[in-house]
Biopython code that builds the backbone (N, CA, C, O; Angstrom):
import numpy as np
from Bio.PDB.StructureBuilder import StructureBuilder

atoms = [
    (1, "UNK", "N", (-54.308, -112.129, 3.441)),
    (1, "UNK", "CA", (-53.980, -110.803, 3.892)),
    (1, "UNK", "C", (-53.597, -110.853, 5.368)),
    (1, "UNK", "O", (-54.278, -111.505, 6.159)),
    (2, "UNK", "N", (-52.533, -110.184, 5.742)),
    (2, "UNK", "CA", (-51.763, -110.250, 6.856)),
    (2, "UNK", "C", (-52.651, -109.045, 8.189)),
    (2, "UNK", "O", (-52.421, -107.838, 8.260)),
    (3, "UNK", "N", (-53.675, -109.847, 9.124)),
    (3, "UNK", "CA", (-54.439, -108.437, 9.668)),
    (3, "UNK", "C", (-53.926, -108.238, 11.018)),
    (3, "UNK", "O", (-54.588, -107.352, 11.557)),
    (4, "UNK", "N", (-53.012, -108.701, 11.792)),
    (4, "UNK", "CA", (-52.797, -108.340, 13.246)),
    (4, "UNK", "C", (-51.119, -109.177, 13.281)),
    (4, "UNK", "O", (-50.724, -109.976, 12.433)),
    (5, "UNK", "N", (-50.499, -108.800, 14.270)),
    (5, "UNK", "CA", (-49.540, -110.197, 14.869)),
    (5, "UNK", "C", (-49.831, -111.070, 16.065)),
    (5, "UNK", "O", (-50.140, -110.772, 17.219)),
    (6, "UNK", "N", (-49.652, -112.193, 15.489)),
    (6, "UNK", "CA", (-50.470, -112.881, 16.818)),
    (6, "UNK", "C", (-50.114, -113.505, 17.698)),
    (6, "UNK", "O", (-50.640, -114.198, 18.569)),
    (7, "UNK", "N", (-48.761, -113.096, 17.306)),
    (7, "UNK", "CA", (-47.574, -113.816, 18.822)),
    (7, "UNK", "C", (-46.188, -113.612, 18.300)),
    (7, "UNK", "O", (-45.848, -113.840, 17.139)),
    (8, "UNK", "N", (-45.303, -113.099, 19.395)),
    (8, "UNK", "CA", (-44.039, -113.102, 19.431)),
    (8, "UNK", "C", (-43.702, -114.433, 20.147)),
    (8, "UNK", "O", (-44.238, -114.822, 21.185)),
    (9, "UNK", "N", (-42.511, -115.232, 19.279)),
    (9, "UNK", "CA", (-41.519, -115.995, 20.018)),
    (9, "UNK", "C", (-40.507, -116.135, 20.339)),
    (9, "UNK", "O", (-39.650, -115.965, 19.471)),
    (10, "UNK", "N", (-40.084, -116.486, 21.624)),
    (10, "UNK", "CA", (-38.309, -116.672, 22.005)),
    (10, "UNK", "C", (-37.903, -117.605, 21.672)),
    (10, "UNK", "O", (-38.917, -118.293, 21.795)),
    (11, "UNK", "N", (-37.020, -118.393, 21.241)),
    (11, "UNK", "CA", (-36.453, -119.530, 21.357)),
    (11, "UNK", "C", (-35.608, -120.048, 22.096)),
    (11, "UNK", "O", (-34.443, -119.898, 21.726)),
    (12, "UNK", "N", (-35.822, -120.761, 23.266)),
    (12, "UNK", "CA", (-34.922, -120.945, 24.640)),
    (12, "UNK", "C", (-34.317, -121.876, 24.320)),
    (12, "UNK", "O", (-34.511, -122.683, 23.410)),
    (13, "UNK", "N", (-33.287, -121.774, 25.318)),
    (13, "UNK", "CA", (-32.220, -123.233, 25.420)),
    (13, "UNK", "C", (-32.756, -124.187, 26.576)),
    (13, "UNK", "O", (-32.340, -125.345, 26.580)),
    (14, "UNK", "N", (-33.535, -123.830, 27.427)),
    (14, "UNK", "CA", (-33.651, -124.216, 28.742)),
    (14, "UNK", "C", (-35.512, -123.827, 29.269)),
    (14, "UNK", "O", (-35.926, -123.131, 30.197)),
    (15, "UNK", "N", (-35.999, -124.343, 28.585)),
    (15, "UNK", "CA", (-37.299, -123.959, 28.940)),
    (15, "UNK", "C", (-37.525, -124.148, 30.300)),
    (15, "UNK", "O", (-38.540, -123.484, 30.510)),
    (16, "UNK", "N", (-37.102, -124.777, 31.587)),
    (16, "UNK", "CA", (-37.646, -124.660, 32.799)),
    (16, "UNK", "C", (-36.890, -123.262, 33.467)),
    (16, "UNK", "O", (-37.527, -122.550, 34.243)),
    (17, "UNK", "N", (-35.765, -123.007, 33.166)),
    (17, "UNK", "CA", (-35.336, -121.897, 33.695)),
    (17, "UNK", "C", (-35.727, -120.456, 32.836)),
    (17, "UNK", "O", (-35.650, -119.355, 33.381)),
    (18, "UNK", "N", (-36.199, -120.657, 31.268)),
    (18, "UNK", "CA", (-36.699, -118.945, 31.273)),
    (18, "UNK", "C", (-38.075, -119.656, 31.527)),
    (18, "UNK", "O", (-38.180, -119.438, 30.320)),
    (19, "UNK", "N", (-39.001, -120.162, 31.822)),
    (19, "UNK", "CA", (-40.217, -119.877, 32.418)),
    (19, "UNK", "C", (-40.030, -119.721, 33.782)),
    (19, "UNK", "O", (-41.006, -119.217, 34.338)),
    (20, "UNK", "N", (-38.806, -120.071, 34.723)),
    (20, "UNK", "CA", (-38.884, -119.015, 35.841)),
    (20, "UNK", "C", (-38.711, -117.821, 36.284)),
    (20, "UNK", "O", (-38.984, -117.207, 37.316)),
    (21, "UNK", "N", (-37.717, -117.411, 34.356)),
    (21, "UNK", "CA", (-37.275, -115.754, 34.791)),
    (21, "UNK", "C", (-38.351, -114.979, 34.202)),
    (21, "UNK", "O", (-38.485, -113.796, 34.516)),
    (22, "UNK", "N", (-39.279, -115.653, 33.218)),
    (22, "UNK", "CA", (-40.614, -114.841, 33.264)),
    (22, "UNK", "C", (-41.741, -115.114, 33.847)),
    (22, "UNK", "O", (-42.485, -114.136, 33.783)),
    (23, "UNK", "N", (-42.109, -115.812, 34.274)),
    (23, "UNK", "CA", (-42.822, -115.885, 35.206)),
    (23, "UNK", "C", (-42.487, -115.124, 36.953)),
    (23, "UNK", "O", (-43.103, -114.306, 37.636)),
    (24, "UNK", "N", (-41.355, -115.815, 37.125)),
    (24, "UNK", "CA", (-41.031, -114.824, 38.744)),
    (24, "UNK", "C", (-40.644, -113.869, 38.671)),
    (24, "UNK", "O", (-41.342, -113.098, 39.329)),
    (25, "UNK", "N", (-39.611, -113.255, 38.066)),
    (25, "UNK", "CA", (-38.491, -112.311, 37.298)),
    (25, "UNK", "C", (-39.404, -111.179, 36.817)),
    (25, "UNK", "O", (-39.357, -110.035, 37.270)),
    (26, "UNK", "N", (-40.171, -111.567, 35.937)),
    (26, "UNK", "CA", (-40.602, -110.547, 35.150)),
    (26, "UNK", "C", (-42.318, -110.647, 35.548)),
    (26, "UNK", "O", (-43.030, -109.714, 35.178)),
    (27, "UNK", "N", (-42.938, -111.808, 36.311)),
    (27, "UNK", "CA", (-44.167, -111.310, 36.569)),
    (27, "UNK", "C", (-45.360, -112.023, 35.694)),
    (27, "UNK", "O", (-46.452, -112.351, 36.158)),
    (28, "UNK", "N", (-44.880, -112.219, 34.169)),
    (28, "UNK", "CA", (-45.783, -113.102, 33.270)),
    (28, "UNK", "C", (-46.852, -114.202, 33.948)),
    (28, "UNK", "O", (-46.469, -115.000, 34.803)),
    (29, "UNK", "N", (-48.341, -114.148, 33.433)),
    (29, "UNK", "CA", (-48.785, -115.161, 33.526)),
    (29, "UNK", "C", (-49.317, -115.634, 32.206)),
    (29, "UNK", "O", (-49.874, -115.058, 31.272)),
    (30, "UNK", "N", (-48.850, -117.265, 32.510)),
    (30, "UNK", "CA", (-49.237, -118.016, 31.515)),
    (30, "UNK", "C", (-50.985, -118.058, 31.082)),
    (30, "UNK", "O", (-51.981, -118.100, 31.805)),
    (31, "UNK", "N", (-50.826, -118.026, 29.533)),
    (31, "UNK", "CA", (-52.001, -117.877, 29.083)),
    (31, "UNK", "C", (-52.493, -119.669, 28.703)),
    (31, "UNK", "O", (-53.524, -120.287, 28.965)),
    (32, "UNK", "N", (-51.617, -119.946, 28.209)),
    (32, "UNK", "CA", (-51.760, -121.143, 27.411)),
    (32, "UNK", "C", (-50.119, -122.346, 27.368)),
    (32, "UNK", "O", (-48.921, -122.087, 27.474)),
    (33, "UNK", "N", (-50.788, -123.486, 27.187)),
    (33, "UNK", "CA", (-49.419, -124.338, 26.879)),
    (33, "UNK", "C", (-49.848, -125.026, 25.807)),
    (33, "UNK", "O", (-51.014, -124.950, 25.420)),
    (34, "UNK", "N", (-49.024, -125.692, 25.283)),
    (34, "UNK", "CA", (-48.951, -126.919, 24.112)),
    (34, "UNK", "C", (-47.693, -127.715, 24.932)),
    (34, "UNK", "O", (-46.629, -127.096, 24.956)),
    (35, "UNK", "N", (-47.730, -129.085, 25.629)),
    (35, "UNK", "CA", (-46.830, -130.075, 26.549)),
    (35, "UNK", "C", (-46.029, -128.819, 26.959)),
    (35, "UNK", "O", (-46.158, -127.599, 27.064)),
    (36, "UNK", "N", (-45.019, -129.927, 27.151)),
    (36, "UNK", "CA", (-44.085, -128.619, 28.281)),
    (36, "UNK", "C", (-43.192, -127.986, 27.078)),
    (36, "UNK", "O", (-42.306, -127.368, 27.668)),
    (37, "UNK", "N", (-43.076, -127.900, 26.256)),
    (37, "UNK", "CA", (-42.030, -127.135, 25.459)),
    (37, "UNK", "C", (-43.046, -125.705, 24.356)),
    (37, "UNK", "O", (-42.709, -125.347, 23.227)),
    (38, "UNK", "N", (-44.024, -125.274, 24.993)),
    (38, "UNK", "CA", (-44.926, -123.953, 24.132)),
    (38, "UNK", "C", (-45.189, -123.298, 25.079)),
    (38, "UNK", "O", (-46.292, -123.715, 25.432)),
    (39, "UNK", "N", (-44.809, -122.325, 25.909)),
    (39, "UNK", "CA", (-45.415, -121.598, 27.064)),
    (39, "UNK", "C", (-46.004, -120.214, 26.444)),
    (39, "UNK", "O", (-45.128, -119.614, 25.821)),
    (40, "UNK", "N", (-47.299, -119.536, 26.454)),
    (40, "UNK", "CA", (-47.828, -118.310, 25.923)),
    (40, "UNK", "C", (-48.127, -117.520, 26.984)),
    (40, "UNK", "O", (-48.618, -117.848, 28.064)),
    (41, "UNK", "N", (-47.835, -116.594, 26.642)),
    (41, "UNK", "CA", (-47.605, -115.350, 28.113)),
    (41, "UNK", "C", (-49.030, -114.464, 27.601)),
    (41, "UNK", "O", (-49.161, -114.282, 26.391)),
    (42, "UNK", "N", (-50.088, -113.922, 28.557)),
    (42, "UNK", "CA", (-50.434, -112.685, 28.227)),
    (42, "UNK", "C", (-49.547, -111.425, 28.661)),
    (42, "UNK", "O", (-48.942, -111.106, 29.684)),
    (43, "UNK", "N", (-49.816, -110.700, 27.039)),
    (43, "UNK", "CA", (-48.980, -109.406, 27.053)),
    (43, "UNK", "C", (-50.180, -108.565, 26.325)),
    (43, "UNK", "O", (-50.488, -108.648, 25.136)),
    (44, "UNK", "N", (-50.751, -107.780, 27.270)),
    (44, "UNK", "CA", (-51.784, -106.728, 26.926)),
    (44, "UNK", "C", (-52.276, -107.644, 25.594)),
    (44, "UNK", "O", (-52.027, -108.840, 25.741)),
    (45, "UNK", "N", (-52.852, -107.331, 24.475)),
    (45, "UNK", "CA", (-53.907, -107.934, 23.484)),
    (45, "UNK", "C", (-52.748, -108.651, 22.605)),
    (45, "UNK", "O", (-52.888, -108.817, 21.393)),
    (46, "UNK", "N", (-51.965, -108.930, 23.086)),
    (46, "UNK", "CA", (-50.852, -110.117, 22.121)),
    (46, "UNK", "C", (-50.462, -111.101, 23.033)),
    (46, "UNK", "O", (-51.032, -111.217, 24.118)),
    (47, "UNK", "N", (-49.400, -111.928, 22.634)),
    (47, "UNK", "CA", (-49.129, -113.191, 22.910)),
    (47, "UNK", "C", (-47.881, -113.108, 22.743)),
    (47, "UNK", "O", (-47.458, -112.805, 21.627)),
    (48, "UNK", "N", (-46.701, -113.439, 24.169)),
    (48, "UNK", "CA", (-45.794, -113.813, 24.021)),
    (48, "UNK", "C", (-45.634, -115.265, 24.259)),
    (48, "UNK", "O", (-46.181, -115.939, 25.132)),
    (49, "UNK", "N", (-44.832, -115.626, 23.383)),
    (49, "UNK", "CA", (-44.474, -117.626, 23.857)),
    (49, "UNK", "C", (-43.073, -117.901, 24.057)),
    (49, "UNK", "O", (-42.512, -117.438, 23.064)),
    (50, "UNK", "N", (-42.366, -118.324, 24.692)),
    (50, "UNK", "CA", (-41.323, -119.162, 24.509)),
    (50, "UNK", "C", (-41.242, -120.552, 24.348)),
    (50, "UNK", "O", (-41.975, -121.266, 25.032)),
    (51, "UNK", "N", (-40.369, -121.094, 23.454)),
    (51, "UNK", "CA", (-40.234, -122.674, 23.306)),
    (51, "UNK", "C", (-38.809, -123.313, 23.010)),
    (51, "UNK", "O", (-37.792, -122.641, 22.836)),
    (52, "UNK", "N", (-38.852, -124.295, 22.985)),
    (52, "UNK", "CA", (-37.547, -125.222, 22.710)),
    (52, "UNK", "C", (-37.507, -126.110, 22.006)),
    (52, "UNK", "O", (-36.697, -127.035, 21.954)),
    (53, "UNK", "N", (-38.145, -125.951, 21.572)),
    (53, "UNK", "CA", (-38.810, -127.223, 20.194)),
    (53, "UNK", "C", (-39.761, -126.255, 18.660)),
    (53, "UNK", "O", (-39.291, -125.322, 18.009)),
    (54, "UNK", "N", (-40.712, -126.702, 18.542)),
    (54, "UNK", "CA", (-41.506, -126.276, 16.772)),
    (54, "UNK", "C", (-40.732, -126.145, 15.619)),
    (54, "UNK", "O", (-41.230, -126.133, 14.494)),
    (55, "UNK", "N", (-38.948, -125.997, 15.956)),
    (55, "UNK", "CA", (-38.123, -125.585, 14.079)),
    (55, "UNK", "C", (-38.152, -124.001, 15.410)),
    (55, "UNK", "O", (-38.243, -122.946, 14.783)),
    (56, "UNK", "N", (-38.117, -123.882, 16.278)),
    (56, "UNK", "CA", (-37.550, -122.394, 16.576)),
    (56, "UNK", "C", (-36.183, -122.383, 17.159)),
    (56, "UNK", "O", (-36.066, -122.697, 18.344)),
    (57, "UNK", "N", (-34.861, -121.973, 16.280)),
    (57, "UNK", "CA", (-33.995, -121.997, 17.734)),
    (57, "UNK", "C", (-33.092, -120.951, 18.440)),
    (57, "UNK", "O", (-33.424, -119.822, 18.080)),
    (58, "UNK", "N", (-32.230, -120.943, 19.181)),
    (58, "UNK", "CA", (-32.028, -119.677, 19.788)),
    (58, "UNK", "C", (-30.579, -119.478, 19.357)),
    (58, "UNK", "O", (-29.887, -120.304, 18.762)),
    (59, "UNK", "N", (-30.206, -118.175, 19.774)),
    (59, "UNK", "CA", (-30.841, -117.356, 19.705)),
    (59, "UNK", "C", (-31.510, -116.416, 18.796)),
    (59, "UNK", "O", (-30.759, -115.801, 18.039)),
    (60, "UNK", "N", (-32.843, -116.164, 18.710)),
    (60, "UNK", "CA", (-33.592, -115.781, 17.120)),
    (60, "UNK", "C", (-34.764, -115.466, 18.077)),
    (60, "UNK", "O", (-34.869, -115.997, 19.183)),
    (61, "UNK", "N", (-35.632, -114.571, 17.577)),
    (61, "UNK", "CA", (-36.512, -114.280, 17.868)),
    (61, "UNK", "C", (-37.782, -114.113, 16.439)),
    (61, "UNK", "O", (-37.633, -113.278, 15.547)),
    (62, "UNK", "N", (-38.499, -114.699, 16.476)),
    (62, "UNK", "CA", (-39.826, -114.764, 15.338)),
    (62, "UNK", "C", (-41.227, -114.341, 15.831)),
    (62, "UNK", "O", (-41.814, -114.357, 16.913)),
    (63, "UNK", "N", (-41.470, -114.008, 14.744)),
    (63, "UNK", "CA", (-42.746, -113.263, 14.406)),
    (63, "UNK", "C", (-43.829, -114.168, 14.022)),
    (63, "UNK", "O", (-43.632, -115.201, 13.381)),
    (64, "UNK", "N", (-44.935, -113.781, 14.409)),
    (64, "UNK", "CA", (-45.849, -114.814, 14.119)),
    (64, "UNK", "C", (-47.513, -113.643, 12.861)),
    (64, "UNK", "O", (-48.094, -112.784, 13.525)),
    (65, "UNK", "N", (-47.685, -113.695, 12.306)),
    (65, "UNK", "CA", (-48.326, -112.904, 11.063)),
    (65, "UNK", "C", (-49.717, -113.105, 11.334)),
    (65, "UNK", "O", (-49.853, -114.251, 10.906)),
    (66, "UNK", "N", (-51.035, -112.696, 11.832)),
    (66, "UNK", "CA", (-52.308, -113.721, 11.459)),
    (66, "UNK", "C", (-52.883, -113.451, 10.331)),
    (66, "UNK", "O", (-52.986, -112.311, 9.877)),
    (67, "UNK", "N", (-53.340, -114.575, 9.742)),
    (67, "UNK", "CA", (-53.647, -114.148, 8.868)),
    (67, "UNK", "C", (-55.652, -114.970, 8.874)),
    (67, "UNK", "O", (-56.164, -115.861, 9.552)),
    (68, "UNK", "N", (-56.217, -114.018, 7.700)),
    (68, "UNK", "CA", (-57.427, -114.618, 8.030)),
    (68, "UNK", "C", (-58.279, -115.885, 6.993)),
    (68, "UNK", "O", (-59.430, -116.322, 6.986)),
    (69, "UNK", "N", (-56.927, -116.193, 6.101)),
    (69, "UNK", "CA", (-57.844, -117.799, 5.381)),
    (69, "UNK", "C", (-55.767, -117.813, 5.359)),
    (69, "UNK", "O", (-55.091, -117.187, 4.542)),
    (70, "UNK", "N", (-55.209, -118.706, 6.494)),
    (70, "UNK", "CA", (-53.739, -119.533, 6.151)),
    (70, "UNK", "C", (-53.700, -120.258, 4.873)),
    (70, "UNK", "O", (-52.717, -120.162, 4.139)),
    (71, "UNK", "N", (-55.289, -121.382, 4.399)),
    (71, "UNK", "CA", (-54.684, -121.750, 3.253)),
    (71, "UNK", "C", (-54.498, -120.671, 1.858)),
    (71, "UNK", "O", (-53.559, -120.557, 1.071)),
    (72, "UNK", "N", (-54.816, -120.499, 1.879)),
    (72, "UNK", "CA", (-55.038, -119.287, 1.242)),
    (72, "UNK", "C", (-53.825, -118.316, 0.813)),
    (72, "UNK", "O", (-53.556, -118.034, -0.355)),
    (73, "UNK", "N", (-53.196, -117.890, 1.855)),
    (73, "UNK", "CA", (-52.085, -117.530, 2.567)),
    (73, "UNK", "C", (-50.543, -118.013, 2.466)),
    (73, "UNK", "O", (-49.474, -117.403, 2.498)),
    (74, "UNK", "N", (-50.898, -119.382, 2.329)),
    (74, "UNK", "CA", (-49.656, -120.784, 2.311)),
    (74, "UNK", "C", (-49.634, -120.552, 0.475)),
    (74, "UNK", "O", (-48.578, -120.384, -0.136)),
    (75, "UNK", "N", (-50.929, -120.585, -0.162)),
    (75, "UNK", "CA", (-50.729, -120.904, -1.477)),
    (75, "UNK", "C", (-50.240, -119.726, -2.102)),
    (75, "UNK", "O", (-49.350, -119.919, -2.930)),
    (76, "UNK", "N", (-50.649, -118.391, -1.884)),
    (76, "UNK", "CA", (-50.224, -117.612, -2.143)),
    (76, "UNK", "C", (-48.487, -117.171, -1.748)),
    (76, "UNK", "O", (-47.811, -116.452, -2.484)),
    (77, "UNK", "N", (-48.080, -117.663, -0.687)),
    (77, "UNK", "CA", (-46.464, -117.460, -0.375)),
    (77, "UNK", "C", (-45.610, -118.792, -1.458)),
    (77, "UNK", "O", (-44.590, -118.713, -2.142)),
    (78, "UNK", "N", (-46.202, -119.506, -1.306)),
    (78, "UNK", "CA", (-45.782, -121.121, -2.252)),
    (78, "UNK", "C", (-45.749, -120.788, -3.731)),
    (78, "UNK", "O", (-45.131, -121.464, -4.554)),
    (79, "UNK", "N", (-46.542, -119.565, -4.053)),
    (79, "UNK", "CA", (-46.814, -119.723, -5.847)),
    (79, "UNK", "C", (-45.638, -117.903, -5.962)),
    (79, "UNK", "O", (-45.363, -117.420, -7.060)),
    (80, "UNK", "N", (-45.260, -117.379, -4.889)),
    (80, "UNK", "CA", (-44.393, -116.486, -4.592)),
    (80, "UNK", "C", (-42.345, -116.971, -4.958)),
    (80, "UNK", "O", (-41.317, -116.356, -5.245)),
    (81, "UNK", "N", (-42.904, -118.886, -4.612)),
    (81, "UNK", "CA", (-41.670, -119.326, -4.731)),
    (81, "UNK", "C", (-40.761, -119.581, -3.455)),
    (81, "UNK", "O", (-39.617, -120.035, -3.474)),
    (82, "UNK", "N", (-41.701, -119.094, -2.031)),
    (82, "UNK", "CA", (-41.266, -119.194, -1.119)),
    (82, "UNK", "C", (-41.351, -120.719, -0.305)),
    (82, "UNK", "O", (-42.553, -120.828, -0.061)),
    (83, "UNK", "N", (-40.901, -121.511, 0.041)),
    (83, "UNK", "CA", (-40.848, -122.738, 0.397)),
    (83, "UNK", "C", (-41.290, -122.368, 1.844)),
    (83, "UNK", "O", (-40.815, -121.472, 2.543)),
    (84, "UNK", "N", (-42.611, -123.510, 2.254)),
    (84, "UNK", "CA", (-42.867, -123.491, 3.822)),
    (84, "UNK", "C", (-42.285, -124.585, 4.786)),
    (84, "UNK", "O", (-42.763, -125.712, 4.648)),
    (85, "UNK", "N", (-41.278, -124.400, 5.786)),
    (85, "UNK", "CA", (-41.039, -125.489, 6.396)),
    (85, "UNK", "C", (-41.819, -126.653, 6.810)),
    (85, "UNK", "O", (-42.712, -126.528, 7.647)),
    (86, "UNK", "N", (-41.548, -127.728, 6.299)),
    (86, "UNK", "CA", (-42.382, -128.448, 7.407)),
    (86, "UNK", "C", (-43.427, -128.703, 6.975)),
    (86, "UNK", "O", (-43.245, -129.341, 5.938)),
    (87, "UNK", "N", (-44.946, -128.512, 7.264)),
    (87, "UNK", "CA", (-46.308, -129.135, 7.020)),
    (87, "UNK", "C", (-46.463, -128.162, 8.082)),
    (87, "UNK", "O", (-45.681, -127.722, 8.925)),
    (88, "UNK", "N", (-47.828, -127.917, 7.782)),
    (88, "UNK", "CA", (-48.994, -126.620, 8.414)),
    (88, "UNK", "C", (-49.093, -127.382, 9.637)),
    (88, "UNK", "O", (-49.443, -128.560, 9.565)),
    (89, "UNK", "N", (-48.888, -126.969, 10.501)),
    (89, "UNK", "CA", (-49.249, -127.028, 11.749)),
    (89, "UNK", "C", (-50.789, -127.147, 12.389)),
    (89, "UNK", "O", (-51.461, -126.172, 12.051)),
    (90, "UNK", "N", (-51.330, -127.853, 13.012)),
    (90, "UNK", "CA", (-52.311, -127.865, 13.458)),
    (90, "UNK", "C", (-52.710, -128.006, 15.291)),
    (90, "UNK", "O", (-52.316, -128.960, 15.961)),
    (91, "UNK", "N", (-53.435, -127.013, 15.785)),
    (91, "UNK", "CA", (-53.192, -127.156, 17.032)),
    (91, "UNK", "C", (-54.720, -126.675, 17.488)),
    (91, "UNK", "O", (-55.527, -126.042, 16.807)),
    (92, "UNK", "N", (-54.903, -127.273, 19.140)),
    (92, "UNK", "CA", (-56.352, -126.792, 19.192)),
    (92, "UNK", "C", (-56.776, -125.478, 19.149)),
    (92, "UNK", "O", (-57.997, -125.341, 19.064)),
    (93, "UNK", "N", (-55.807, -124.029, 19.200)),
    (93, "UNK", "CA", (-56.609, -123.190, 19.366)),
    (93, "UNK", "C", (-55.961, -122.180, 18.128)),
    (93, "UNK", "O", (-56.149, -120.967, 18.034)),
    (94, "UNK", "N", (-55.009, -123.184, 17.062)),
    (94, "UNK", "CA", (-54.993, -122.336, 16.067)),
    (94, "UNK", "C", (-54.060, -123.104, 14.829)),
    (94, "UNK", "O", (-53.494, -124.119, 15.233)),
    (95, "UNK", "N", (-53.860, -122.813, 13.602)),
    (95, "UNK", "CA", (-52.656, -123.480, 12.680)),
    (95, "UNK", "C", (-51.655, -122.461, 12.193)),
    (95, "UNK", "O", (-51.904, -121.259, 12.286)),
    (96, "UNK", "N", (-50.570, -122.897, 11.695)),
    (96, "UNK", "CA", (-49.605, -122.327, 11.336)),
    (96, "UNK", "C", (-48.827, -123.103, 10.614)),
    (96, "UNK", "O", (-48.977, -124.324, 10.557)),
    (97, "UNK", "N", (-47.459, -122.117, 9.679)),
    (97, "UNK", "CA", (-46.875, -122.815, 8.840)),
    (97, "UNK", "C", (-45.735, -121.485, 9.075)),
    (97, "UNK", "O", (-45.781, -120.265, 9.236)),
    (98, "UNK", "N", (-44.743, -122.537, 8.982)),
    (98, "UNK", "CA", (-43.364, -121.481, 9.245)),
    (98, "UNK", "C", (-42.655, -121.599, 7.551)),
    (98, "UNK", "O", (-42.705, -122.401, 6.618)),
    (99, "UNK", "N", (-42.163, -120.604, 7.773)),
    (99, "UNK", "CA", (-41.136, -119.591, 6.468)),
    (99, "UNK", "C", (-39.863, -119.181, 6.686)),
    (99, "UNK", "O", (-39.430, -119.411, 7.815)),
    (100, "UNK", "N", (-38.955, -118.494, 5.716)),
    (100, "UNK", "CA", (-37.983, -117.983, 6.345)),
    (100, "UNK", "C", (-37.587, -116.793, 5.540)),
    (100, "UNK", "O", (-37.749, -116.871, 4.322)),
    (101, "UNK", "N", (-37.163, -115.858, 5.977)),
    (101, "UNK", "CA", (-37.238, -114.844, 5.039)),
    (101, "UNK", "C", (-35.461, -114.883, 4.619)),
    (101, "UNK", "O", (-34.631, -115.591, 5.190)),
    (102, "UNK", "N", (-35.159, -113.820, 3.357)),
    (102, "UNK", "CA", (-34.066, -114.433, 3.217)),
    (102, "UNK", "C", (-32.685, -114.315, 3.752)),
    (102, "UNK", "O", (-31.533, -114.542, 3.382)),
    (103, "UNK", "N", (-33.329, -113.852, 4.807)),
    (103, "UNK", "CA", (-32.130, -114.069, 5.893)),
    (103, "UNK", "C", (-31.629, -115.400, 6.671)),
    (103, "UNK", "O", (-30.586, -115.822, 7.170)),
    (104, "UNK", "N", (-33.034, -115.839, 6.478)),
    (104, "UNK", "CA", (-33.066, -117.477, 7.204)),
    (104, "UNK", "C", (-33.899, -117.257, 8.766)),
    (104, "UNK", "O", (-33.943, -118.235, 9.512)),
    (105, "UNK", "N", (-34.290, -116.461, 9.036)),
    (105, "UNK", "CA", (-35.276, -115.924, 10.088)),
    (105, "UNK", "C", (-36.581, -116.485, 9.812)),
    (105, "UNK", "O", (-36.952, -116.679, 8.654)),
    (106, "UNK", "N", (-37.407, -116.797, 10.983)),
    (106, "UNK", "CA", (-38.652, -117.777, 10.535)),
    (106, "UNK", "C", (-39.141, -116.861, 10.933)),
    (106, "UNK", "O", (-38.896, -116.049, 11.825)),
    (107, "UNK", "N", (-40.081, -117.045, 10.029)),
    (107, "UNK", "CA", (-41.557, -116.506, 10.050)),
    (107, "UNK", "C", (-42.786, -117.338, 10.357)),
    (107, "UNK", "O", (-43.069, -118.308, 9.654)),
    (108, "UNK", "N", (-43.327, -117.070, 11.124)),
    (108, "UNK", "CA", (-44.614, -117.741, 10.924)),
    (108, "UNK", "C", (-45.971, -117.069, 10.613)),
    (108, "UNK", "O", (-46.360, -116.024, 11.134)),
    (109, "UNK", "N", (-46.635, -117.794, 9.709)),
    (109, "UNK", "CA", (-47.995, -117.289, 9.295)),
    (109, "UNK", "C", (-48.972, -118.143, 10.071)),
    (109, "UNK", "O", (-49.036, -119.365, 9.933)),
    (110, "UNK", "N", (-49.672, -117.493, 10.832)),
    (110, "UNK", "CA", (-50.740, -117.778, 11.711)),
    (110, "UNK", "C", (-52.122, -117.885, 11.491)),
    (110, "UNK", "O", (-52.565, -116.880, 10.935)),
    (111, "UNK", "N", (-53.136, -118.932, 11.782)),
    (111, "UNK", "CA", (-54.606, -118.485, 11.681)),
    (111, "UNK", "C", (-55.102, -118.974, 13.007)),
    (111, "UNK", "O", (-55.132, -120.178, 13.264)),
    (112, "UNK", "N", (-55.528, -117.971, 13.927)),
    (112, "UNK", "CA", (-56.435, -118.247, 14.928)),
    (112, "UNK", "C", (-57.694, -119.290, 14.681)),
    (112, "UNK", "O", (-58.289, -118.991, 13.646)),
    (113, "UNK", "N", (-58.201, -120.325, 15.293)),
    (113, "UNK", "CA", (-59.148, -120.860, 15.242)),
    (113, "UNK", "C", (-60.548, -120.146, 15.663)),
    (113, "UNK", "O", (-60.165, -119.293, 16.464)),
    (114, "UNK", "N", (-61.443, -120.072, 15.599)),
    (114, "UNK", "CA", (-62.658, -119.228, 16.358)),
    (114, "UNK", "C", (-63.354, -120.250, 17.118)),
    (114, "UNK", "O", (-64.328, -119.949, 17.808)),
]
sb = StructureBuilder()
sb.init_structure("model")
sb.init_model(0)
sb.init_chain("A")
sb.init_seg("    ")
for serial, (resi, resn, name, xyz) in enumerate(atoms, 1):
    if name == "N":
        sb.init_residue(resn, " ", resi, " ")
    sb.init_atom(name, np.array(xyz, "f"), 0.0, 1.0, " ", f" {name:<3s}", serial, name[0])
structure = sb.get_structure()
């Protein structure tokens, strides 16, 4: 079950120059990184990120879904007939598995770690 969104993403061409137009430009401070290509912005009780890498590319903007059991989540979109890019993602402060709806727009389904 789909209970919050848990991050918007950009997909940059140039990750050192939009982390200077949001960061100086617009003021953003970084919440979080994953190496240099995942930057997460706090934005009031959500999460903006930009990147240049994960399967995101530009220009597109994606949605990120949380959900509260992903496997769960994955099996249920998979037995839907929907194919997940890639392999579930695993990261320290959360996993994910990207989709595409049938536009070809990714989706990602999210589970926060606790």
């Amino acid at each position: 079950m789909i209970t919050d969104i848990a991050f918007v993403v950009y997909p940059v061409t140039n990750i050192a120059r939009s982390r200077a137009f949001y960061e100086q430009a617009l003021g953003l401070k970084v919440a979080d990184t994953f190496g240099s290509s995942w930057i997460e912005y706090e934005a009031g009780p959500g999460t903006f990120a930009i990147t240049d890498n994960f399967g995101f590319t530009a220009p597109s903007t994606s949605v990120a879904f949380e959900v509260d059991d992903l496997d769960s989540q994955v099996a249920s979109i998979t037995a839907a007939g929907v194919p997940i890019e890639g392999d579930i993602n695993d990261f320290p402060s959360c996993r994910m598995a990207l989709i595409k709806d049938p536009d070809g727009s990714t989706i990602c389904i999210h589970q926060r770690k606790s």
